[in-house]
N, C-alpha and C positions, 0 to 999 in steps of 0.2 A: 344321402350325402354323395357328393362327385368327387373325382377322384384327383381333382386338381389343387394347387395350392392355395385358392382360394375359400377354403373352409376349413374349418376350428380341426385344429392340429396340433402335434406339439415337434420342436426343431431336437432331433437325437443325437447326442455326443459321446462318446465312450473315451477317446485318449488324447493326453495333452502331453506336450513337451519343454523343458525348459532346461536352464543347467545339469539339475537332478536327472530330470527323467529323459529318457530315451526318446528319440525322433523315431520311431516306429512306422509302418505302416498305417496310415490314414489317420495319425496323431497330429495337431493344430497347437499353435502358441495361441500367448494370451492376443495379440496384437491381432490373429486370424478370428480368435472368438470375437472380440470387440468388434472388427471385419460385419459379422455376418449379424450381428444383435444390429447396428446399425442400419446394417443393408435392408432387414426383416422390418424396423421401425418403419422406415421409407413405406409401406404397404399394409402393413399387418397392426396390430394393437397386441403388445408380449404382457399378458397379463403373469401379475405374482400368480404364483401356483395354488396357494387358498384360495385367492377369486376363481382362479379357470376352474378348480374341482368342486365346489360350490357351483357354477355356472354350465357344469356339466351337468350336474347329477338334477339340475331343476331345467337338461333342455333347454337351455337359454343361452346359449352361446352365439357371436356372432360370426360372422362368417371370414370375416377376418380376422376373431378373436385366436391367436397360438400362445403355446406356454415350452418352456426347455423343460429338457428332460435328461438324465443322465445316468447312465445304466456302469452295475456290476460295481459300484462302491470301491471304486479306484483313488487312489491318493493320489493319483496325479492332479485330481480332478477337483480335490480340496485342495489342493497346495498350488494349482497354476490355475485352476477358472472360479474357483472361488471368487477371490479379490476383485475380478473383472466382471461379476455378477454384482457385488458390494458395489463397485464404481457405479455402476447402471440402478443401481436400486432397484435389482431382482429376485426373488427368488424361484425356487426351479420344482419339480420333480424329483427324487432318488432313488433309483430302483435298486437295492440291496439284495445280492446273495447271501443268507446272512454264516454258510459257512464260513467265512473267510471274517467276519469281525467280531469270531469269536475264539479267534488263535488258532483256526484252520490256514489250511493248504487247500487251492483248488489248481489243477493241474493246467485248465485254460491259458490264465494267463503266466503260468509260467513256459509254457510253451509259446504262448508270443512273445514274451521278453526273449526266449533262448532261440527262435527263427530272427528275431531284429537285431540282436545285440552280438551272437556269434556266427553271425554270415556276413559277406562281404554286400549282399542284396538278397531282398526275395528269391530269385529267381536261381541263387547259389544253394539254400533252403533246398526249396523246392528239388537241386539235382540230387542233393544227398537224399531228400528223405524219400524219394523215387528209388535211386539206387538201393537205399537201406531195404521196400518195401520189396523192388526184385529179388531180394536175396534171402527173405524171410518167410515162413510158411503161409503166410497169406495171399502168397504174388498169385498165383493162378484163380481163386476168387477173384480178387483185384483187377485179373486182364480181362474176365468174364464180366463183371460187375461193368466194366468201362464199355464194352459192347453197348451199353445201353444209356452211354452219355452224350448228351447232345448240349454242346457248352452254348449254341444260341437260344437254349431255350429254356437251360439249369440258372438258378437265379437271377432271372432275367429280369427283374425288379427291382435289380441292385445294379444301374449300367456300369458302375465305376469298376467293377468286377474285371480284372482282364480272363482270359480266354484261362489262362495257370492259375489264376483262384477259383475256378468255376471247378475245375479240373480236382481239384487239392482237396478242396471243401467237400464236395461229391466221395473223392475217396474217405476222404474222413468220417463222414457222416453215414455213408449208404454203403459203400463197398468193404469200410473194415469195422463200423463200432467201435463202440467206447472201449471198450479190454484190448482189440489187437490195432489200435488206432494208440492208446497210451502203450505198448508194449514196444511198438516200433520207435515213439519221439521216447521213453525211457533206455534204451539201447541207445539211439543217438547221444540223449544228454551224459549218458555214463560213458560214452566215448568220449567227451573232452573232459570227465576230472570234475564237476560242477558242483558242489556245494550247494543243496537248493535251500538251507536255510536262510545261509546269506543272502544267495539269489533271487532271493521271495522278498526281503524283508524291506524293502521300497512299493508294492505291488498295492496295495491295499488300506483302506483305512481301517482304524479301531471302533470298537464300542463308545468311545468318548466322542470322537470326531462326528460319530453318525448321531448320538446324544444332541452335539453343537449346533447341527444342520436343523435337530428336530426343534432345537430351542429359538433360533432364528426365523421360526416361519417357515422352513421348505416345507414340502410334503416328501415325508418316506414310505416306500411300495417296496410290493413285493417282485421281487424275481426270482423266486426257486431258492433253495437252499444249496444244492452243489451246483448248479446250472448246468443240465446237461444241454447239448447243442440241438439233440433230437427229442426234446422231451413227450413231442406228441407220439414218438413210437414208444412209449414205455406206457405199461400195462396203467390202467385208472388207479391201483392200489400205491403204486410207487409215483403216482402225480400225486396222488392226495397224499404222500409222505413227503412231498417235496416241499408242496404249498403249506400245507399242514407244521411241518417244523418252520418253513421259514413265517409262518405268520405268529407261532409259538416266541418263537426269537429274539422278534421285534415288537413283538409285544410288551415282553418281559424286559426287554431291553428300554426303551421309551414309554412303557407305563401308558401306551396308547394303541389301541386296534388298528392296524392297516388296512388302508379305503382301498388300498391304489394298486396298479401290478404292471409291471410289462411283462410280454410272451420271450422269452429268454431264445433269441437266434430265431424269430417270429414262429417258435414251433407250438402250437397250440391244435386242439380240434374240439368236438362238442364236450367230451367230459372232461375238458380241462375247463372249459367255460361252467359247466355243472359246479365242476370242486370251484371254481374260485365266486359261484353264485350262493353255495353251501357255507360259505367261509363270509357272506356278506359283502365280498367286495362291491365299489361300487362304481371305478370305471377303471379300462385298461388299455395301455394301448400296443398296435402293430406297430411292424419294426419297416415297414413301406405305404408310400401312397397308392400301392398300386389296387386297391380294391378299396368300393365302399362298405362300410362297417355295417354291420348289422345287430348292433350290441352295444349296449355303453361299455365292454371290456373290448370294444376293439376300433378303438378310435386309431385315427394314422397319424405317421410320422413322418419327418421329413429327414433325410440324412442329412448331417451337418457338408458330408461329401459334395452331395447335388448343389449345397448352395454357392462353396465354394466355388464349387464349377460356374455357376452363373456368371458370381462377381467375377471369374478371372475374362468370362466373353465378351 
């Protein structure tokens, strides 16, 4: 497969916005999804999502066959792209964590609601939780760790990335982990007084709503149970508890075995394709176009970002 957009693909969307929900970081109205389904028709053939997974799994796809996709089971994304999928007479992909539609908390996104909703910008973000990290016992890992960052060449797959998300992300992921990486955004958010029940309780859909999607035709996948960002550095025994409970989950939850998966923050390696070849899946896809697949679990994607970017040139 090459690596350009002219082959079976699917278009990636994570956050919407409208009165309810927050204008966020790299979050699209309805009027922008409608935007780029259009622009994509102009080119491509957007098949329902049982055809495309059907036309994968028997190698038959065409080359400008794509399908949507729609990752981490967000309520933004039933309550403002839903309807605009209805208009088109589409349906998508759902890639479900399924902590979180089962009366969970997953700290992800509440740390992007609490960087978009209590700063003035990113980039205001970004000085506290730098200052926060100078001041905290992990700064001198942190200064070491960045020795070894090179923002033109750290997710360089992702161009919309500016130079401070390359930066951020990196720390997040490689320089602090998951324990002193939520230690420091927990410090923060208890410095303003925050309520994270409340603050949670717009973030996510339920068990009914993911039920809704399965009864309509979408196809529901896997994506991890708590979704961690680096899940290819976690040992094989805690991927196979990741996969493992979230394909338990939604099992039990839709009365139906999950075919489908995306790599949660494209982090996967061989034994995660093992567990999820153990598990029967049977396609999944990357979080970029930037490499050809060599798997039916690693089909590519297009970022809803890139496409934007087209329409706007």
């Amino acid at each position: 497969m090459n690596t350009k957009s002219q082959c079976p693909h699917g278009i990636m969307f994570h956050h919407f916005y409208d009165d309810k929900h927050i204008k966020g970081q790299g979050a699209i109205s309805q009027n922008e999804l409608a935007q780029i389904i259009e622009y994509y028709q102009r080119h491509h053939q957007i098949l329902p999502a049982l055809e495309w997974l059907e036309k994968a799994i028997q190698n038959n796809l065409h080359e400008n066959e794509v399908c949507l996709t729609f990752d981490d089971a967000l309520l933004c994304q039933y309550e403002v792209a839903l309807p605009v999928l209805e208009a088109f007479d589409l349906s998508a992909f759902w890639f479900v964590y399924s902590s979180v539609i089962t009366g969970g908390t997953e700290k992800l996104e509440i740390y992007r609601k609490f960087r978009t909703s209590c700063f003035e910008g990113i980039d205001a973000f970004y000085e506290d939780f730098f200052g926060t990290v100078n001041t905290s016992p992990y700064a001198s890992q942190v200064v070491t760790a960045l020795n070894e960052f090179s923002p033109a060449t750290y997710l360089s797959q992702f161009p919309f990335y500016t130079e401070a998300d390359r930066r951020f992300r990196f720390v997040r992921d490689h320089a602090l982990g998951v324990d002193a990486y939520n230690h420091i955004l927990d410090q923060m958010i208890d410095a303003q007084n925050i309520d994270l029940n409340d603050f949670s309780s717009d973030l996510w859909m339920n068990d009914r709503q993911v039920i809704a999607l399965h009864e309509k035709n979408h196809v529901i996948g896997l994506h991890s149970h708590t979704h961690p960002t680096a899940l290819a550095a976690l040992p094989a025994k805690d991927q196979w508890t990741e996969y493992k409970t979230n394909y338990d989950t939604l099992n039990e939850i839709l009365n139906a075995t999950p075919e489908t998966v995306s790599h949660p923050c494209n982090s996967y390696n061989h034994e995660t394709i093992q567990i999820l070849q153990d598990l029967k899946i049977k396609i999944g896809f990357r979080s970029n176009m930037a490499e050809p697949h060599s798997s039916l679990l690693e089909f590519p994607r297009e970022d809803h970002a890139n496409i934007m970017g087209k329409i706007a040139a």
